[in-house]
N, C-alpha and C positions, 0 to 999 in steps of 0.2 A: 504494500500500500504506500502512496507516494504520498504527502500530505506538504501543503503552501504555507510560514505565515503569513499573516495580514499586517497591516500597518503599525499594529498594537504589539506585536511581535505574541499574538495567539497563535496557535494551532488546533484545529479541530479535524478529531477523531471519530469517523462517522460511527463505532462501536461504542465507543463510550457512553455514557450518561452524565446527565447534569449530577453536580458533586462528587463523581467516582473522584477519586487523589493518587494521583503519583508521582514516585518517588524517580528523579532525573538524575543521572550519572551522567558527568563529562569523562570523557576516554580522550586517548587519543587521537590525535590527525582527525579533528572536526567529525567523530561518532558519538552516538548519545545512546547511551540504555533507556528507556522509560518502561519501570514498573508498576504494573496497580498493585494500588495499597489495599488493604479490606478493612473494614469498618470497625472500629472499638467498642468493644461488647461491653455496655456499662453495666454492672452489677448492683443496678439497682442504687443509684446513687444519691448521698443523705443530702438533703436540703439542710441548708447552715442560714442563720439570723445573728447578725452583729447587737451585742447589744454592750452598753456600758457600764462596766463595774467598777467602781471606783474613779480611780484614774484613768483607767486601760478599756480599750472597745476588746471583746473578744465574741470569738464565731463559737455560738451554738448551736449543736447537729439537733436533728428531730428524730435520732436512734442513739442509745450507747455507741461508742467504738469496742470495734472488735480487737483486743488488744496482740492477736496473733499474725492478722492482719500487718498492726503497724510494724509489728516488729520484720515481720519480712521485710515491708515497706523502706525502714531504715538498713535494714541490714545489706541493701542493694546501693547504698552510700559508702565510699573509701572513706 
């Protein structure tokens, strides 16, 4: 498949859809990978409300934290 940009420096993919995302590699000698990306499966994600305690604004979730959860969460930090 050959594909043109336009002035905007778009390109349109007649396979694609509106919102699909991908991921573009520069190579060498003027090649390009373009991967589709697939959609991030949210697991059900907590609504947070800032509120002011004290001094300090903090975000409250509308469910406990699952504390095994965070720890993975952190433990994918050096």
């Amino acid at each position: 498949m050959t594909v043109v940009t336009d002035n905007k420096k778009r390109v349109t993919l007649r396979l694609a859809q509106p919102g699909d995302r991908f991921d573009v590699q520069v190579v060498s000698d003027g090649n390009y990978i373009l991967t589709k990306l697939e959609p991030v499966q949210l697991k059900g994600a907590a609504k947070v409300r800032i509120e002011k305690r004290g001094p300090y604004h903090v975000g409250v979730l509308d469910r406990p934290i699952n504390e095994e959860a965070l720890k993975e969460a952190v433990a994918e930090f050096p």
